[in-house]
Backbone as CSV, one residue per row, in Angstrom:
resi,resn,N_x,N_y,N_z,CA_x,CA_y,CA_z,C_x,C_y,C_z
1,UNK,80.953,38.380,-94.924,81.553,39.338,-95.850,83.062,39.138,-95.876
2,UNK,83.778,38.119,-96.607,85.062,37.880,-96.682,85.580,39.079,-97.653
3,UNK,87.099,39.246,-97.184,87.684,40.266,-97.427,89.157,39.757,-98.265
4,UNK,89.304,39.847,-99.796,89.962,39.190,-100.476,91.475,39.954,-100.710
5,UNK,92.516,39.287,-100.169,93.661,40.003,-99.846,94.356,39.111,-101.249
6,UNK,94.023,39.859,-102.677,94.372,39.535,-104.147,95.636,40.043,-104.407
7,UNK,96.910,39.024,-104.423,97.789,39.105,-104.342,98.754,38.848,-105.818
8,UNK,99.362,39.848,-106.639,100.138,39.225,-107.971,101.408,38.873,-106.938
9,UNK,102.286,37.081,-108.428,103.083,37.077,-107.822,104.254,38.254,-107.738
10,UNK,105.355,38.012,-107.105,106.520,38.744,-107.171,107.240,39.189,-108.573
11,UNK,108.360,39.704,-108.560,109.568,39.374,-109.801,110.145,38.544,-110.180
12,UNK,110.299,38.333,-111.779,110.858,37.191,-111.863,111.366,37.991,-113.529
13,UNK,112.286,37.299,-113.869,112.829,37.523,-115.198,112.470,37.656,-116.440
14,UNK,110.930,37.158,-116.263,110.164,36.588,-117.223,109.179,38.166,-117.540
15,UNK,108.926,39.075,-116.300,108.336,40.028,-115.941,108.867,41.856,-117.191
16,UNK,107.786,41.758,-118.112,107.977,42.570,-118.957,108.704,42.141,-119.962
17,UNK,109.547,41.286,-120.350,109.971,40.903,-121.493,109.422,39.818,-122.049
18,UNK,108.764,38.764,-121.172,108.689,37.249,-121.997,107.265,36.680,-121.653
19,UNK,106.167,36.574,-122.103,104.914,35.801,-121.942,105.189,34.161,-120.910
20,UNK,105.210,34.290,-119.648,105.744,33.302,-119.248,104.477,31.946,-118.971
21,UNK,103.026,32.880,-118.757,101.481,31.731,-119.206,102.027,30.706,-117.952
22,UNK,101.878,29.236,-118.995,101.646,27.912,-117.704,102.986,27.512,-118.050
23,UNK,104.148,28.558,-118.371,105.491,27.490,-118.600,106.263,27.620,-117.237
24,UNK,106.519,26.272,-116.789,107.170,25.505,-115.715,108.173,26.400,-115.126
25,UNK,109.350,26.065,-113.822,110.556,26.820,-113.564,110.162,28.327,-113.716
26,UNK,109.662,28.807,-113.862,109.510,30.426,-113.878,109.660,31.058,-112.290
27,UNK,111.007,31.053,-111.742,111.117,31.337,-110.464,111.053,33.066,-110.122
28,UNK,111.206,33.156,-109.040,111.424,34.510,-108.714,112.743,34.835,-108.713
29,UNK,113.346,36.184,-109.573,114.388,36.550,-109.393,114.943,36.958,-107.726
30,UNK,116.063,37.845,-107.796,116.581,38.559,-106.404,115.673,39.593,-105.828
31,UNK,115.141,40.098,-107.011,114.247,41.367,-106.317,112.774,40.347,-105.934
32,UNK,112.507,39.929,-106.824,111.269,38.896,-106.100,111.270,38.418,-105.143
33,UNK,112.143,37.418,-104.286,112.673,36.789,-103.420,112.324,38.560,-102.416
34,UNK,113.258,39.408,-102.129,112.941,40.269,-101.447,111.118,40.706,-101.224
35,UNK,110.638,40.874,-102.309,109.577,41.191,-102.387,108.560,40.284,-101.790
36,UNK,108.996,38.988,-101.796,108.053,38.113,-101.376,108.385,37.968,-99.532
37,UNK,109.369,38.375,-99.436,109.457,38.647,-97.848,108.670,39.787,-97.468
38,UNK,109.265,40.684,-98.238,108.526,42.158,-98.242,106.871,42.512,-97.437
39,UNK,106.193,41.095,-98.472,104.578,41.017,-98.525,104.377,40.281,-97.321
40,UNK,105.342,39.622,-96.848,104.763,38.921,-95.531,104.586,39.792,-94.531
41,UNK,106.037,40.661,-94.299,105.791,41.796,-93.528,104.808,42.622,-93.420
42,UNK,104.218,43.108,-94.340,103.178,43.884,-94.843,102.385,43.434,-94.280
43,UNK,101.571,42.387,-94.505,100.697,41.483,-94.103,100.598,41.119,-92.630
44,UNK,102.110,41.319,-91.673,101.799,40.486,-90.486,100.678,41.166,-89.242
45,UNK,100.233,42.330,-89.972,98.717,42.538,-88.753,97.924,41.736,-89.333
46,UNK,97.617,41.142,-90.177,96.389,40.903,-91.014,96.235,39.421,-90.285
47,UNK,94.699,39.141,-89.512,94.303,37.823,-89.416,93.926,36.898,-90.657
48,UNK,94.674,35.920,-91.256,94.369,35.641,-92.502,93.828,34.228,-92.365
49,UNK,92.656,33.951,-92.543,91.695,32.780,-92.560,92.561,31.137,-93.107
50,UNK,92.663,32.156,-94.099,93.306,30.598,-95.238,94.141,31.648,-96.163
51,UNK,94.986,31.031,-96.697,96.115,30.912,-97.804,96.090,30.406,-99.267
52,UNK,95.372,30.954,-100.190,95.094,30.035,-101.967,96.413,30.663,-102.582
53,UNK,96.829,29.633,-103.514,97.115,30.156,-104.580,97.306,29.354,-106.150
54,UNK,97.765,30.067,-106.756,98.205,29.439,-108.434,98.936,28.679,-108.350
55,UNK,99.092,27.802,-109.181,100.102,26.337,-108.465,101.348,26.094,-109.107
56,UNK,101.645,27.536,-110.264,102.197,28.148,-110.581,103.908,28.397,-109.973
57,UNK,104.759,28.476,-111.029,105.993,28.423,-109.829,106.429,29.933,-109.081
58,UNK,106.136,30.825,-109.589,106.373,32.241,-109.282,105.332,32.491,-108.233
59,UNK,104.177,31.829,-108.425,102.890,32.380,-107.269,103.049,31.560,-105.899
60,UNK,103.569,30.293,-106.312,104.087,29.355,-105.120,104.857,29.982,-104.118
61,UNK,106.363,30.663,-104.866,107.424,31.195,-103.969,106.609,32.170,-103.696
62,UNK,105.920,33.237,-104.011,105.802,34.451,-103.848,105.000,33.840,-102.248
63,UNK,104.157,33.235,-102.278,103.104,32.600,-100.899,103.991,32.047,-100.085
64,UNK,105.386,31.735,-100.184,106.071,30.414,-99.090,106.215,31.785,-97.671
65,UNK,106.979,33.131,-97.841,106.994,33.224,-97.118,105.674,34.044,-96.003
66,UNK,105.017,34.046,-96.608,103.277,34.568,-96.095,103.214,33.300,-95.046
67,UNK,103.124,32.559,-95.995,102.680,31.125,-95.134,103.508,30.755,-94.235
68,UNK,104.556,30.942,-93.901,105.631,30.587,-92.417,105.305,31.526,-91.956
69,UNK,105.414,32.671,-91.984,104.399,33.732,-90.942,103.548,33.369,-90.626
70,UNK,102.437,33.217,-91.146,101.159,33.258,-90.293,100.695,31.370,-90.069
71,UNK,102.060,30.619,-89.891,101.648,29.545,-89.898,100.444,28.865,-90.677
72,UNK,100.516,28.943,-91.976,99.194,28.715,-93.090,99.852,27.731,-93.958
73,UNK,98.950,26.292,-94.307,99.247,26.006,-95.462,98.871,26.576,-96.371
74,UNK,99.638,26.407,-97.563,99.716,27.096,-98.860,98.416,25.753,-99.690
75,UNK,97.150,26.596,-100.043,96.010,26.099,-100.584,96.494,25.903,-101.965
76,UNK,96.360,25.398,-102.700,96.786,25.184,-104.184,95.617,25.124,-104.729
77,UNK,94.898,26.219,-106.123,93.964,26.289,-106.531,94.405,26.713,-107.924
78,UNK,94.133,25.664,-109.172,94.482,25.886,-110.418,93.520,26.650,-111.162
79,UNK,92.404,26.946,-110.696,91.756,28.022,-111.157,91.942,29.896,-110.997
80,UNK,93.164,29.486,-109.741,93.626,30.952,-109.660,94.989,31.294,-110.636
81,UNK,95.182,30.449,-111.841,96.638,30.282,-112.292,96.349,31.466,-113.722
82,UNK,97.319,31.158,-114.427,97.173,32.044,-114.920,96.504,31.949,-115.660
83,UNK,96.246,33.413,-117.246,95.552,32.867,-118.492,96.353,31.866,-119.132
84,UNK,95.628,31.223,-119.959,96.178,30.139,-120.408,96.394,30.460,-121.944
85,UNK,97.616,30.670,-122.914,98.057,31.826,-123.689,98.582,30.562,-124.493
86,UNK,98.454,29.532,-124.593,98.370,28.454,-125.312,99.950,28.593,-126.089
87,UNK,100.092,28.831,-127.505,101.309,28.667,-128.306,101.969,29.807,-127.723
88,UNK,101.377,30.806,-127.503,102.657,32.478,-127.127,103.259,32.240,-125.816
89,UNK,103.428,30.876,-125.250,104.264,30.955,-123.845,105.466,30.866,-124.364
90,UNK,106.068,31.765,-123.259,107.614,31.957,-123.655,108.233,33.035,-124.873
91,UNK,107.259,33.286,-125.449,107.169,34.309,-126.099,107.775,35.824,-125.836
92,UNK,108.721,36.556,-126.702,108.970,37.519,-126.264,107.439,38.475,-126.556
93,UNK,107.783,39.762,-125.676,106.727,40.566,-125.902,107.227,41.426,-126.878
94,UNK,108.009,41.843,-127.272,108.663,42.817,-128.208,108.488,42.230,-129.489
95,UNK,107.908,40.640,-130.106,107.737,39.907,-130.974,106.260,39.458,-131.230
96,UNK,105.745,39.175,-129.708,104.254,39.855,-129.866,103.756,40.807,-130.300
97,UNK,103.911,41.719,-129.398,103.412,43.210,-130.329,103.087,43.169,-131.824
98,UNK,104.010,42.653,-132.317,104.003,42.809,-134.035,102.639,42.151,-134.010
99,UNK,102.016,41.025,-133.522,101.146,40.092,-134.102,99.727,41.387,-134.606
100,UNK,98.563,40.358,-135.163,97.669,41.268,-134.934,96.517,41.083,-133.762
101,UNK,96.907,39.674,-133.496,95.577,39.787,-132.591,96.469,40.412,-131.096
102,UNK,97.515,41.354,-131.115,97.830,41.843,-130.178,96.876,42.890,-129.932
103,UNK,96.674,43.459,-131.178,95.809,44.635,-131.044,94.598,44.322,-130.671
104,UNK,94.099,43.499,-131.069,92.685,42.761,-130.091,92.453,42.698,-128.483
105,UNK,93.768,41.925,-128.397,93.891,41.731,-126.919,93.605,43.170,-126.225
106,UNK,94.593,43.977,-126.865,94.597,45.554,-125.938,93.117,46.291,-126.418
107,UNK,92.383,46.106,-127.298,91.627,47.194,-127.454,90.052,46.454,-127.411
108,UNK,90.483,45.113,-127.825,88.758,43.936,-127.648,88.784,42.874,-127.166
109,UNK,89.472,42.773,-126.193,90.025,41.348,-125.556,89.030,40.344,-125.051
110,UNK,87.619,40.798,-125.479,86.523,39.907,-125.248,86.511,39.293,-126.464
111,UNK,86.862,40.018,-127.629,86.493,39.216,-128.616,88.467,38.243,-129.020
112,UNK,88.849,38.159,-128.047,90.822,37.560,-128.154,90.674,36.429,-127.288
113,UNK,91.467,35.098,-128.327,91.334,34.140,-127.546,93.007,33.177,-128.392
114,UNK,93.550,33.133,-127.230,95.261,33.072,-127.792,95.445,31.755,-128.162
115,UNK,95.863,31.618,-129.255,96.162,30.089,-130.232,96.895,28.883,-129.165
116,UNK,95.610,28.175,-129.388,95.712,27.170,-128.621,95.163,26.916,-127.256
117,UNK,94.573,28.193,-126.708,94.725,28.810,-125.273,92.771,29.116,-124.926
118,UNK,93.048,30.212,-123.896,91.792,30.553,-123.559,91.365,31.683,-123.837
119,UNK,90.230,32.017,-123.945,89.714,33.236,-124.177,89.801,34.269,-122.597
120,UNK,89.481,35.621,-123.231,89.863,35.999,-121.655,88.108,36.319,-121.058
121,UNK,87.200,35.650,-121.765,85.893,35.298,-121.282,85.614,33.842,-120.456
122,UNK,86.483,33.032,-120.950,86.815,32.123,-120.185,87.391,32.274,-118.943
123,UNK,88.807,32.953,-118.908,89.419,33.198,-118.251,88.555,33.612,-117.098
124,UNK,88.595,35.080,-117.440,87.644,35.652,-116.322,86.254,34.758,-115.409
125,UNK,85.498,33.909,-116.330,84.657,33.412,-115.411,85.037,31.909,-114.817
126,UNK,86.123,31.778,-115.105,87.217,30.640,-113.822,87.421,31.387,-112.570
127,UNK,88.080,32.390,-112.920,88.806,32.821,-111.949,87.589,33.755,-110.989
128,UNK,86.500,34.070,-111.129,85.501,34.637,-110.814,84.378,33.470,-110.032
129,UNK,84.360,32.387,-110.645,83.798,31.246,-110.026,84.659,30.769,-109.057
130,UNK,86.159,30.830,-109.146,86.807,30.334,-107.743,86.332,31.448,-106.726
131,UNK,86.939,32.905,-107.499,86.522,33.329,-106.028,85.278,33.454,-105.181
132,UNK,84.169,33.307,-105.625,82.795,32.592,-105.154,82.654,31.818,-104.507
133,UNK,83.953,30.240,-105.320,83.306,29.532,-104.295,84.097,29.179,-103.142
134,UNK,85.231,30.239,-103.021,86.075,30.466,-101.932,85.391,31.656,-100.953
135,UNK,84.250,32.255,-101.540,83.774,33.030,-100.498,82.596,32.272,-99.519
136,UNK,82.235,31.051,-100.472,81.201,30.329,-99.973,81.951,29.407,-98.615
137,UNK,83.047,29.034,-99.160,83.743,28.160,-98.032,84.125,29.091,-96.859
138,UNK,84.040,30.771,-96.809,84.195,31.403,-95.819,83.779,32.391,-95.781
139,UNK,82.445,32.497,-95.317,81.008,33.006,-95.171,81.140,33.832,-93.712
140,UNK,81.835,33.714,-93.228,82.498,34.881,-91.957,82.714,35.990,-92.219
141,UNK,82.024,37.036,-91.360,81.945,38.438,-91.822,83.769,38.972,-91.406
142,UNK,84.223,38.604,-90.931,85.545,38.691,-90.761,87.185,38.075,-91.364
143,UNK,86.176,37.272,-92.004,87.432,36.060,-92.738,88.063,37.438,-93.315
144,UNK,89.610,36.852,-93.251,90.334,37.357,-94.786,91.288,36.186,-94.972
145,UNK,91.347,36.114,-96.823,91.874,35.296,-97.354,92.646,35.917,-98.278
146,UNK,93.784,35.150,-98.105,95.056,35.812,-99.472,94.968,34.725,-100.791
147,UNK,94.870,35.460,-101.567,95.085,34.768,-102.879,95.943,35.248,-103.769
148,UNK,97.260,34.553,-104.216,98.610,34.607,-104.756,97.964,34.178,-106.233
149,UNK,98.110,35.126,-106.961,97.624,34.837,-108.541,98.685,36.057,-109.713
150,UNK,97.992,36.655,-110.674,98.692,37.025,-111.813,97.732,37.968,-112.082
151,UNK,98.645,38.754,-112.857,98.245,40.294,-113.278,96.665,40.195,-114.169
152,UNK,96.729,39.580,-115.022,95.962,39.393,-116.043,94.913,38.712,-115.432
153,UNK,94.472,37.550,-114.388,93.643,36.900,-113.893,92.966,37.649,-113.060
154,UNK,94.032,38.435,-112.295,93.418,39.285,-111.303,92.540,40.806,-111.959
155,UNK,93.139,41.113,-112.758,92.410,42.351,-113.092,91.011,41.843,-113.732
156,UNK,90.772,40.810,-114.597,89.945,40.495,-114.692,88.679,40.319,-113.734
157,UNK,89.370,39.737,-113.128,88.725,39.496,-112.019,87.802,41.046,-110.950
158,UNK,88.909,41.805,-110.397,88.441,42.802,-110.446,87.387,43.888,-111.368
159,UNK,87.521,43.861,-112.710,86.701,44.451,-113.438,85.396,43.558,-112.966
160,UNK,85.440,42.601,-113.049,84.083,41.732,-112.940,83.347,42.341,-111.931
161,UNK,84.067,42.300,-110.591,83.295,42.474,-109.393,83.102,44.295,-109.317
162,UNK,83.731,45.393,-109.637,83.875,46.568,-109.546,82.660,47.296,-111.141
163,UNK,82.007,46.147,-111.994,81.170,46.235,-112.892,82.146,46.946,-114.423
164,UNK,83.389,46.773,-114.432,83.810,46.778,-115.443,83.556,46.176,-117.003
165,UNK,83.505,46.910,-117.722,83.009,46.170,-119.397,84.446,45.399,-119.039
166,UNK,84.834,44.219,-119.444,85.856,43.630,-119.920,86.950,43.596,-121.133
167,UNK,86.168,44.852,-122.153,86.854,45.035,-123.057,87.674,46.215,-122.284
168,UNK,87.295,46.818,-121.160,87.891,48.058,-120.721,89.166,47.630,-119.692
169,UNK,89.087,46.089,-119.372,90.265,45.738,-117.904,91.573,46.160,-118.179
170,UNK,91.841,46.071,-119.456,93.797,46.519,-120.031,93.796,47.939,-119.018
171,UNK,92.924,48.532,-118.640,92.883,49.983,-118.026,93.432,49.870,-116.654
172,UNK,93.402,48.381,-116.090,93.836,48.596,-114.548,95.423,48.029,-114.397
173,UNK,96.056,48.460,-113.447,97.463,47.800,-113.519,97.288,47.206,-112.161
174,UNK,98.048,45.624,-112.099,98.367,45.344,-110.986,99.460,44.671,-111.460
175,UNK,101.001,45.617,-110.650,101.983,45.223,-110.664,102.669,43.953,-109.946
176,UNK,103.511,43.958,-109.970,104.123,42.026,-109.215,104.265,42.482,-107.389
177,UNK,104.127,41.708,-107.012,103.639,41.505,-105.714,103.057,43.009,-104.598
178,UNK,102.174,43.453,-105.880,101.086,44.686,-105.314,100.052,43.415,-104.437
179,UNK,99.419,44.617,-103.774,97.846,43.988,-102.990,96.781,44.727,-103.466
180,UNK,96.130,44.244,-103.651,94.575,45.118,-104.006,93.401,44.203,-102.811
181,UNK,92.836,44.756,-102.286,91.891,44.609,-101.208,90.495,44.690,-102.055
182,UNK,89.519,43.504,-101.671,88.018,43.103,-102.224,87.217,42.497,-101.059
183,UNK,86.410,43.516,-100.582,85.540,42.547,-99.885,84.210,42.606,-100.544
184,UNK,83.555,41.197,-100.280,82.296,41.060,-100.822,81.962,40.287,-99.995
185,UNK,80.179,40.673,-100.261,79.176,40.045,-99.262,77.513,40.071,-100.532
186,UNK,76.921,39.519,-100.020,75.560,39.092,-100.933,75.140,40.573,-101.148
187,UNK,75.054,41.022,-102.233,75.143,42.092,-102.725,75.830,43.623,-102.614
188,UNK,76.692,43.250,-102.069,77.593,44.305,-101.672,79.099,44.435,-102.259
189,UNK,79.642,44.792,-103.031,81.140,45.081,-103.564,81.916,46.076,-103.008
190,UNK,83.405,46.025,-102.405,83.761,47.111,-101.682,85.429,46.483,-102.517
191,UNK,85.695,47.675,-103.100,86.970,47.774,-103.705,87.858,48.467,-102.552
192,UNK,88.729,48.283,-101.760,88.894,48.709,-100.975,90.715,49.725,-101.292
193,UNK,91.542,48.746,-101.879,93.003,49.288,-102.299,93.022,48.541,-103.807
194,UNK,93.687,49.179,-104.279,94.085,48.548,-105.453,95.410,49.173,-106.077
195,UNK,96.194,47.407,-106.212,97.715,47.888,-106.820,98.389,48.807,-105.759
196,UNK,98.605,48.334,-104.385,99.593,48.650,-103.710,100.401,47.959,-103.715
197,UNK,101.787,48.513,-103.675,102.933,48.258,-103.610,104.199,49.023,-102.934
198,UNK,103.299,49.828,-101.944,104.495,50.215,-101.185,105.095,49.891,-100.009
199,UNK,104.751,48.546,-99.753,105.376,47.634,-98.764,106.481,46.788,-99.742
200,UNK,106.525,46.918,-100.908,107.377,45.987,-101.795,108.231,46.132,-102.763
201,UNK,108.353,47.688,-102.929,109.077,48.526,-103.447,110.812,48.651,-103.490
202,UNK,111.518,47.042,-102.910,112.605,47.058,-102.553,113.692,46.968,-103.318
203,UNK,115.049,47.258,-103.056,116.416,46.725,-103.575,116.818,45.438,-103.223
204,UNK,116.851,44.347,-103.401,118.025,43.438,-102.711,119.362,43.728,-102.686
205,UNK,120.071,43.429,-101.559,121.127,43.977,-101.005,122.285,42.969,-102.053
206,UNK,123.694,43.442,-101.866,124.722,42.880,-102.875,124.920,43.245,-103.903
């Protein structure tokens, strides 16, 4: 019964204003950088099996300092990356909005699939098949594993396992470097936290 320590990345600039998807350099700002220390702290009772993440540049930093803590390499898994939002990367969101299949996304996002990009039926059963077959590789009733991913992958994800319609996931928030806790075992789902963030709630100093 592995216990899935589902991790969004940190802050970064890109966060609420700009569709940042699979575009490159997308680092963590000052408050990110804090935050991603933040989560290690948080984390340092936690026995953590293994280390995944998005191969992503924001999900990378957000994992570097997890992983010098608990002495872990950083797993690189492109199925935990983000949706794939095809032409709208880089995109402001204030310019989105206007579109129409915005309104899709928020209200039928099963039936929304972003120009050029993936559907978020796709989406979801990537990111739902990794975590499977990352539970298969650690079949220990004790494992826990961190996985450094994105708002949109992850909630998906969650609706899946918690029996969510998928047109309903816009309903959950997981903010930048919150934790939400999942353990699963052969027929068993245990939502345990979701969208904490009060280990990460910080100022950077200066």
């Amino acid at each position: 019964m592995p216990t899935f320590y589902l991790i969004r990345h940190a802050e970064n600039d890109f966060v609420g204003r700009r569709l940042a998807g699979w575009l490159p350099g997308v680092h963590l700002n000052e408050q990110g950088v804090a935050q991603a220390r933040a989560l290690a702290e948080a984390l340092a009772p936690v026995k953590l099996a293994a280390l995944y993440s998005s191969p992503l540049d924001r999900a990378l930093e957000t994992a570097e300092p997890l992983a010098r803590t608990k002495g872990l390499e950083i797993r690189i898994r492109p199925d935990l990356g983000e949706v794939k939002v095809g032409r709208w990367e880089g995109e402001s969101l204030r310019r989105l909005r206007r579109r129409k299949l915005w309104t899709v996304i928020q209200q039928a996002p099963s039936l929304a699939r972003f120009p050029e990009g993936e559907s978020f039926v796709e989406a979801q059963a990537r990111v739902v098949a990794e975590l499977e077959a990352l539970r298969e590789q650690h079949p220990g009733s004790r494992s826990a594993i961190a996985c450094i991913s994105h708002s949109d992958t992850l909630k998906l994800a969650l609706a899946h396992y918690v029996g969510m319609p998928l047109d309903l996931f816009q309903r959950l928030t997981i903010e930048p470097a919150s934790i939400s806790i999942l353990r699963i075992s052969d027929g068993h789902v245990r939502l345990l936290q979701l969208n904490n963030t009060r280990a990460t709630r910080v100022i950077p100093s200066g």
